[in-house]
C-alpha positions as CSV (number, residue, x, y, z in Angstrom):
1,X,58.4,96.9,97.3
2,X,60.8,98.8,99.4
3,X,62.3,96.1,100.9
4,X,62.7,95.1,97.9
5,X,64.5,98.3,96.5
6,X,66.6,98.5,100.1
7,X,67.7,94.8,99.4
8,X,68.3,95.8,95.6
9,X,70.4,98.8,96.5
10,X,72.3,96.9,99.7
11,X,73.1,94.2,97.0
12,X,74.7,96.9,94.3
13,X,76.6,98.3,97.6
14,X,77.9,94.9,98.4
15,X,79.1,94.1,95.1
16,X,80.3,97.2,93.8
17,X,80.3,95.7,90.3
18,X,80.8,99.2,88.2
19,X,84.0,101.5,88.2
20,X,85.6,104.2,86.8
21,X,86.9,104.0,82.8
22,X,90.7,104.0,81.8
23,X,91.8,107.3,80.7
24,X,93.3,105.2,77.9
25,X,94.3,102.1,77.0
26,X,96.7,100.2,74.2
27,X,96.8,96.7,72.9
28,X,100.5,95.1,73.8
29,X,99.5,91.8,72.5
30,X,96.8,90.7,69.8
31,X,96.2,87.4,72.0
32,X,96.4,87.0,75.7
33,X,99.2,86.8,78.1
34,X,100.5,84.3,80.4
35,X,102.2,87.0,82.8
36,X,103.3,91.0,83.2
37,X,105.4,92.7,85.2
38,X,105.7,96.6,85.8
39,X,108.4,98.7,86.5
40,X,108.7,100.2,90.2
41,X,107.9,103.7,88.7
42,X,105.5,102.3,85.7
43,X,107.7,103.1,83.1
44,X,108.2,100.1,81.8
45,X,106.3,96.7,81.7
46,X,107.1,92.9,80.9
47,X,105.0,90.7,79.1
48,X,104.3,87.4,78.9
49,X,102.4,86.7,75.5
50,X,100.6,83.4,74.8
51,X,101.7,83.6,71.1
52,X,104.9,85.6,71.0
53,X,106.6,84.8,74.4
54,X,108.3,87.0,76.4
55,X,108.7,91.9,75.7
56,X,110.2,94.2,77.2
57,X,108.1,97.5,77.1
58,X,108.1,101.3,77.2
59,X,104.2,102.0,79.1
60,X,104.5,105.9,78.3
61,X,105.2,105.7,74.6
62,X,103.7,101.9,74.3
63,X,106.5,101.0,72.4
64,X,108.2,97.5,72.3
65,X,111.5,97.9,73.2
66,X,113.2,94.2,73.5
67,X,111.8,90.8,72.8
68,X,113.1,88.6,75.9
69,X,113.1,84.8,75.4
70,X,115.5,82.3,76.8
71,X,116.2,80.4,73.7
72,X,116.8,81.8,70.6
73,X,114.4,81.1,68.0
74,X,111.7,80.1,70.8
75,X,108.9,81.9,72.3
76,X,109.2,81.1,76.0
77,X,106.4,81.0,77.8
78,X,107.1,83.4,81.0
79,X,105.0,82.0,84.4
80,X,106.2,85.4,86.0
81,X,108.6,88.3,85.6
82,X,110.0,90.7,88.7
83,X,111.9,94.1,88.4
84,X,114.6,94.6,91.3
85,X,113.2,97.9,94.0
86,X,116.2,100.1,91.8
87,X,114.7,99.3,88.4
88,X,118.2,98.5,86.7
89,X,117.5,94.8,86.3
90,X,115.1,92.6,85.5
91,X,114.1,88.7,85.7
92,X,112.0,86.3,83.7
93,X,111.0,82.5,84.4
94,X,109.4,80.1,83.1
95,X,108.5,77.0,84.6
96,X,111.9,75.5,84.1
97,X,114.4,78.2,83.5
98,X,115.0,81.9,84.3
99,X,116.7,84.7,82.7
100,X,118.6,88.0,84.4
101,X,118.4,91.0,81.9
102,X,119.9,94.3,81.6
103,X,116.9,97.1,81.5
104,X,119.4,99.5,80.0
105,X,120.3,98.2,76.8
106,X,118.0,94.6,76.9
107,X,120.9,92.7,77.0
108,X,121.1,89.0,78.8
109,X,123.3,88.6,82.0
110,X,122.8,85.3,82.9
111,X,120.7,82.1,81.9
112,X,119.8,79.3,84.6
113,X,118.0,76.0,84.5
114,X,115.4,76.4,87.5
115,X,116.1,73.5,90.6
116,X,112.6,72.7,90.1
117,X,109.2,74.0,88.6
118,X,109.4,77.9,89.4
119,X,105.7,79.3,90.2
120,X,106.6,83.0,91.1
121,X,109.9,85.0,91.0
122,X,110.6,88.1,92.8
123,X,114.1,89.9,92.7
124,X,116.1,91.7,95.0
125,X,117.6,95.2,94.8
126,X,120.6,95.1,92.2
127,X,119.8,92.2,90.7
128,X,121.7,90.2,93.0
129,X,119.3,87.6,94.2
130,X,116.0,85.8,92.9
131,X,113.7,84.5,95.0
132,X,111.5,81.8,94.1
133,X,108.0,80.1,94.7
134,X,108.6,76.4,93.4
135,X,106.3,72.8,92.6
136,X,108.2,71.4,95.2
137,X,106.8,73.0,98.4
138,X,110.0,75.3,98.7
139,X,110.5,78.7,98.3
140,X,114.5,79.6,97.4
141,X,116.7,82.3,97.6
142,X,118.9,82.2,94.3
143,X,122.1,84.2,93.7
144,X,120.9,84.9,90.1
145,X,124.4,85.9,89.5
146,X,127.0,83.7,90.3
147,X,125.0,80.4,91.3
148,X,123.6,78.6,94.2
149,X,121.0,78.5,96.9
150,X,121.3,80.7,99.9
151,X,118.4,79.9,101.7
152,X,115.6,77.4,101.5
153,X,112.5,77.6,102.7
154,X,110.8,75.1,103.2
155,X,106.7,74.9,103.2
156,X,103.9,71.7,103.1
157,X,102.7,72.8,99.8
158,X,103.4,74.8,96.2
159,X,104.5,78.2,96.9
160,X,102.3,80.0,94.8
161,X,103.5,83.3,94.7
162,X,106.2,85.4,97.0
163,X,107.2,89.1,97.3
164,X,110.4,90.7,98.5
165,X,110.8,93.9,100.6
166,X,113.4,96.4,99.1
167,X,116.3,95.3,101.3
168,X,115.3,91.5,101.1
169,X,115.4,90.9,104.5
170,X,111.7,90.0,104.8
171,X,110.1,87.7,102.7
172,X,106.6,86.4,102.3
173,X,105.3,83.6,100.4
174,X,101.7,82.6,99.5
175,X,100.9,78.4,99.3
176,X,98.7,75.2,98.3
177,X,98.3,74.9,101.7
178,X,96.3,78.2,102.5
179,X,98.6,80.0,104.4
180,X,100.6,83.4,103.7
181,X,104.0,83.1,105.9
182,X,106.3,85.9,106.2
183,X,110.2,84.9,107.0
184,X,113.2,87.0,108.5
185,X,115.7,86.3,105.4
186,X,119.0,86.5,107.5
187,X,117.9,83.4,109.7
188,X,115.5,81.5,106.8
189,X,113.3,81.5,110.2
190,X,109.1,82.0,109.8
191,X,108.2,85.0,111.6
192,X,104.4,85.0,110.9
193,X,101.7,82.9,109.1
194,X,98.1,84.1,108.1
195,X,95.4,81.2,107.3
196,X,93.3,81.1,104.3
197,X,90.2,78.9,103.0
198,X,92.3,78.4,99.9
199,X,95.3,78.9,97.9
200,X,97.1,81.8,98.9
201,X,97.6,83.1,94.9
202,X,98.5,87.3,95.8
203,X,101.0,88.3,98.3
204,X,103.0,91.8,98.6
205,X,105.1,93.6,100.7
206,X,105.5,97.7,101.0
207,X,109.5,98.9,100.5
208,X,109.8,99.6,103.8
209,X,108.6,95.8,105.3
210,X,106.1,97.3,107.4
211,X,103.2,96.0,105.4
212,X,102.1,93.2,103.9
213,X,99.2,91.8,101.4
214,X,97.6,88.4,101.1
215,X,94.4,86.8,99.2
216,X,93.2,83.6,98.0
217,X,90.9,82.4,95.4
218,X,87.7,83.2,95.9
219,X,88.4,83.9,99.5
220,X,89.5,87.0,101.9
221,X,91.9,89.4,101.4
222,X,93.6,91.2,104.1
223,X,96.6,94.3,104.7
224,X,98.6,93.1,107.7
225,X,100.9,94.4,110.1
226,X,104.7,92.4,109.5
227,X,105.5,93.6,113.1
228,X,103.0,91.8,114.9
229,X,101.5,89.7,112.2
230,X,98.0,91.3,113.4
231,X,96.0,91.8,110.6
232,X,94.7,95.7,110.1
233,X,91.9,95.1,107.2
234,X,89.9,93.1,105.8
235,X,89.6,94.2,102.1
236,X,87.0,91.2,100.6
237,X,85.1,88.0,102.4
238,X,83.8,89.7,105.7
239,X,80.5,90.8,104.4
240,X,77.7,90.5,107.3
241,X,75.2,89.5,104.4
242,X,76.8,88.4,100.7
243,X,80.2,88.2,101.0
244,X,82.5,88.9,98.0
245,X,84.3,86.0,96.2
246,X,87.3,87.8,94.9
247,X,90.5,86.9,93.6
248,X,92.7,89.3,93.7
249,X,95.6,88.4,91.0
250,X,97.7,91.5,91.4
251,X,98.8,93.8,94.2
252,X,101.2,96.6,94.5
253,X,102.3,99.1,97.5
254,X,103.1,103.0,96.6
255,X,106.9,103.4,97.4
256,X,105.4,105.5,100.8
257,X,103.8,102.2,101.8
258,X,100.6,104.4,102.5
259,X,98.2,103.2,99.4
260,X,97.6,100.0,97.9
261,X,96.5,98.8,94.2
262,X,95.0,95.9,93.3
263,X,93.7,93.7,90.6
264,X,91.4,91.7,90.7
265,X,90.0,88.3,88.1
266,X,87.2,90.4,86.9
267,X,88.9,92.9,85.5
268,X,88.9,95.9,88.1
269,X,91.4,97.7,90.0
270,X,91.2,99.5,93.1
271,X,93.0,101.9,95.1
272,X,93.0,101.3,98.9
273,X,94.4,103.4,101.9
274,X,96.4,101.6,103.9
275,X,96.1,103.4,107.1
276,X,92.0,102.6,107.3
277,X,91.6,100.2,104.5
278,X,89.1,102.5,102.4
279,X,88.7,102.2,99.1
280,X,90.0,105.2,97.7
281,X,89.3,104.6,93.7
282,X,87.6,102.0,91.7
283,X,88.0,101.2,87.6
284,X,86.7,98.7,85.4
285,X,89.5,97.9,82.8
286,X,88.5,97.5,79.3
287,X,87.2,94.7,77.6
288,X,87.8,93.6,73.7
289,X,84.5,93.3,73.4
290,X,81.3,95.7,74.4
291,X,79.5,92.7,75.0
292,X,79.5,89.3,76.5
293,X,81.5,87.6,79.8
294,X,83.6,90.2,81.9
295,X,86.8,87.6,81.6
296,X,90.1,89.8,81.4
297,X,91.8,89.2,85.0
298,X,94.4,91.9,85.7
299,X,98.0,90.2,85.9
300,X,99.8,93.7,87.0
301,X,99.3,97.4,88.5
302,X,101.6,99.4,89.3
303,X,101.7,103.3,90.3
304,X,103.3,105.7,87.8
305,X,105.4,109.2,88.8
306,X,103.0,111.0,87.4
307,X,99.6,110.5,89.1
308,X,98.6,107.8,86.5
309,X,98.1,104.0,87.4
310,X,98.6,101.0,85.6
311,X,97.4,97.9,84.6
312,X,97.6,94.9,82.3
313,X,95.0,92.8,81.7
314,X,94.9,89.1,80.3
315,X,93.7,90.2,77.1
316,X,96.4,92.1,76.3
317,X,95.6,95.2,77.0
318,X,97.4,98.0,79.1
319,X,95.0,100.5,80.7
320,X,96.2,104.2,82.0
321,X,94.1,104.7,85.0
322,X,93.7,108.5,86.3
């Protein structure tokens, strides 16, 4: 009986299946979404709707500001959305086009047709220059404002998703081919890659470059040194005796590079020091319903300037996490 409880109690440990509640939470869409975005500061939020395409949103008064769709008198469905580090701009793609907005007034700057099926999109201070995770086992550096590819890189798989640093001159890129590579943008040259038992579906980068995050379905997740491409914790999947299958679907750096947010496919969010790799805070997000499957995966966090967090979930739903 008390190995029983012991095992009991080393299995709730392990799992670490309950959480803190939001402080609040608001419904943005009355289906699910596709995608979302949040403003560096977590003002402001994109969303990708299943049923009503692509908003622009204000997360402090919850208000709609913009609807942003590519076509007029289509709801586009948005694969992914990325602010640029200042906040002034924003850019939305689906899997065959991409848009460059104004966040001041909502307006369009410029439309594209994508050079091939766009996966993930992450843009660079100013607006200047989109880069993209593509079908065609390349990632590319767009000029999202005048046209034309400044750098190609090229991978064995489907770039799955790809992250920026706030000068763009790292990159990393998450694949089909289970690797997270990070690449010195002046030379297009791979500087570091870290392996994976599956598709590399998260990656981030802190402001500064100096740190990076990588996970895969179902599989580890890891904060690693850019520098040295040593890797400083393991966050998930290094259990000694039930290791945890988590996807991690979101991730986010503080602009101080020294905490890290996450969300994860079963709906909770979690607050990590860099420096040891501690979890710092847990939540469970909300669900629609009291009852039934926890199925509302967690598409964006972000930190707010006020000591709140954020986070969208695939049911619509934007939590404010204190």
């Amino acid at each position: 009986m008390k190995f029983s409880l012991a095992l009991l109690c080393s299995v709730l440990l392990l799992t670490g299946c309950s959480g803190d509640s939001p402080d609040s939470w608001q419904e943005y869409t009355a289906q699910g979404i596709y995608s979302a975005t949040l403003s560096p500061d977590g003002s402001h939020a994109i969303v990708g709707s299943t049923q009503h395409g692509g908003s622009y949103w204000d997360t402090r008064r919850h208000e709609r500001l913009y609807d942003w769709n590519h076509k007029q008198g289509e709801y586009t469905n948005i694969v992914d959305s990325s602010f640029s580090p200042d906040g002034r701009f924003a850019a939305t793609a689906s899997s065959i086009d991409l848009v460059l907005w104004n966040t001041d007034d909502g307006s369009p700057i410029w439309y594209w047709i994508a050079p091939a099926e766009v996966l993930s999109i992450a843009l660079s201070n100013n607006g200047d220059y989109a880069l993209l995770g593509l079908g065609n086992h390349q990632a590319v550096y767009f000029d999202i404002k005048n046209g034309g590819i400044l750098r190609t890189l090229l991978h064995p798989a489907r770039v799955r998703s790809v992250a920026l640093d706030n000068t763009a001159s790292l990159a990393l890129t998450g694949d089909d081919a289970y690797a997270a590579r990070l690449w010195d943008m002046s030379s297009g040259k791979e500087l570091h890659s870290v392996s994976f038992n599956n598709t590399v579906d998260t990656v981030a980068l802190s402001g500064d470059g100096r740190f990076a995050f990588s996970s895969a379905t179902l599989d580890k997740a890891y904060i690693w040194d850019t520098r040295s491409g040593q890797i400083l914790h393991t966050l998930s999947g290094d259990e000694m005796l039930w290791q945890k299958r988590i996807s991690y679907i979101s991730a986010r750096f503080s602009n101080d590079g020294s905490q890290l947010l996450t969300g994860s496919a079963s709906g909770s969010v979690q607050l990590w020091d860099v420096s040891t790799g501690k979890q710092l805070r847990k939540w469970q997000t909300k669900k629609r319903e009291a009852y039934g499957p926890t199925s509302t995966s967690i598409e964006a966090v972000g930190f707010g300037n006020d000591g709140r967090y954020y986070a969208i979930g695939s049911n619509g739903l934007i939590n404010v996490l204190r």
